[in-house]
N, C-alpha and C positions, 0 to 999 in steps of 0.2 A: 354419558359420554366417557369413554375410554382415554386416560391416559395416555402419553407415551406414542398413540397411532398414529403414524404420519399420514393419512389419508383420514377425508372427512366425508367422502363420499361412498354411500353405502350398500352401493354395487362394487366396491373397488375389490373386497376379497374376492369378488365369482373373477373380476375379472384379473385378477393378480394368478390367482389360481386355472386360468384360460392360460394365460401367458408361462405358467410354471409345467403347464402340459402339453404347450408345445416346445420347451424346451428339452423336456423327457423324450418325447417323440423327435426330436432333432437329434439329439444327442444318440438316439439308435438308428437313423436316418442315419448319420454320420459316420458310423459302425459298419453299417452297410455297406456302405460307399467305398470307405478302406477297402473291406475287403473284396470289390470289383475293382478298387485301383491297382492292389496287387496282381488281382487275376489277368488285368491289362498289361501292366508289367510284366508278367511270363510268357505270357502270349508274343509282347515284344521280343524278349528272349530266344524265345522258339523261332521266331521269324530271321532273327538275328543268326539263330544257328544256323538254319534251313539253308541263310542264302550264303554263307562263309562253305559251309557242306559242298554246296552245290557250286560255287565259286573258286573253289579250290584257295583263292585270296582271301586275308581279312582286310586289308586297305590297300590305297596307292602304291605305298614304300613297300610291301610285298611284293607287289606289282612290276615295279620298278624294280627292284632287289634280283628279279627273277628276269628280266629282259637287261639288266647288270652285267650279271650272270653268265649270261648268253642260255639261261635257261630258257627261254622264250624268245621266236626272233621278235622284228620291231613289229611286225605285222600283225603277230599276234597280242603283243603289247597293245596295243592301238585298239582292235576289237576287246580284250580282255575289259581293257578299262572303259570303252565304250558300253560296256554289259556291265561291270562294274557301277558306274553311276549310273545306268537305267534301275539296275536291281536298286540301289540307294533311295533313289526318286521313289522307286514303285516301293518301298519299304516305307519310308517317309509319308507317302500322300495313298497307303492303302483303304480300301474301303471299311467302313466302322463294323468293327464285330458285336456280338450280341452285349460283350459283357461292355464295350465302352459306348453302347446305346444306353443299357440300361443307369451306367453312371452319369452318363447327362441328364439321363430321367430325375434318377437322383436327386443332384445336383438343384436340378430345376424347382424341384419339392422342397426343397432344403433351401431354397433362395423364398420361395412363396411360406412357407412358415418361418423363417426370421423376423419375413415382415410382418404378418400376423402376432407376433408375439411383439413386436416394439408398437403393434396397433393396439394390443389389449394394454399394457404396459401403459400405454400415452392414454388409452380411456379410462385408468386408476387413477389417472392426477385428479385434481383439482380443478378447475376451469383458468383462475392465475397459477398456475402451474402450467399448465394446456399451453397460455399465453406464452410465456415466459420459454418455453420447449419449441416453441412455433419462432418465437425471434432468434432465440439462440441455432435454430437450423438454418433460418435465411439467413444470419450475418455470414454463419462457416459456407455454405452454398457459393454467396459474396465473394468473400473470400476464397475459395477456391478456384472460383472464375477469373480473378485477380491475377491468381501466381498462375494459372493456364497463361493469362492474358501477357505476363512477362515473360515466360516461358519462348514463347511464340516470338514475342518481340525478340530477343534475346538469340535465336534460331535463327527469324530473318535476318537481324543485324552480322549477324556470323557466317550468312552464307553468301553475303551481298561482297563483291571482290572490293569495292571502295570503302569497306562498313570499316569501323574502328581495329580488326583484327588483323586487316590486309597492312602492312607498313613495307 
């Protein structure tokens, strides 16, 4: 028997070493990912410029600035900013492009190997280890359902006109 080894169980290197390869493999998953969050982010840009281009406005107070002005009568005001916040809407809630499909994809791989790797990780313990890893998740779990549970309470209480807040 080995000194020093904090593991007694003698699959725990394969399986330390499962958990050490998906972290390898996450860590360039995650590489990835960046770099389609940027490409997400320019794409925004682009969309950003397209519709200021085509807007002739970049926000409201231009907007306004310009029917101020008497650059614009009201009327056109009125429509401008009607197009205005459609163009906003349809900027905001546009259809998923290729590159922020494939970072959900990502993402989604990169949420299924974390857990894989706290599974290989949790089957190097010990079995009182196992145990001891198993209570310490339900108490924080507990707990967490607790401070939702005051949370809430706290919410209700605050929105009720007779609750403690109203005087």
């Amino acid at each position: 028997m080995m000194m020093g080894r904090g593991y007694t169980n003698p699959d725990a290197a394969g399986y330390l070493m499962e958990a050490d390869a998906c972290k390898k493999v996450e860590a360039e998953l995650r590489r990835i990912a960046d770099k389609y969050q940027r490409k997400i982010e320019r794409e925004q840009t682009a969309r950003e410029r397209e519709f200021e281009a085509a807007m002739q406005y970049r926000s409201e107070n231009e907007l306004l600035d310009a029917y101020g002005w008497e650059v614009i009568t009201e009327k056109q005001y009125e429509l401008y900013l009607d197009i205005f916040h459609r163009g906003r809407k349809a900027l905001e809630n546009h259809a998923p492009t290729v590159n922020e499909a494939a970072h959900r994809i990502l993402l989604r791989i990169l949420s299924d190997i974390a857990a894989e790797q706290r599974e290989w990780r949790f089957s190097a313990l010990i079995p009182a280890q196992q145990t001891a890893e198993i209570e310490r998740a339900a108490k924080a779990k507990q707990e967490w359902r607790e401070k939702l549970r005051k949370i809430r309470e706290d919410l209700d209480l605050a929105a009720k006109p007779d609750g403690p807040c109203s005087t």
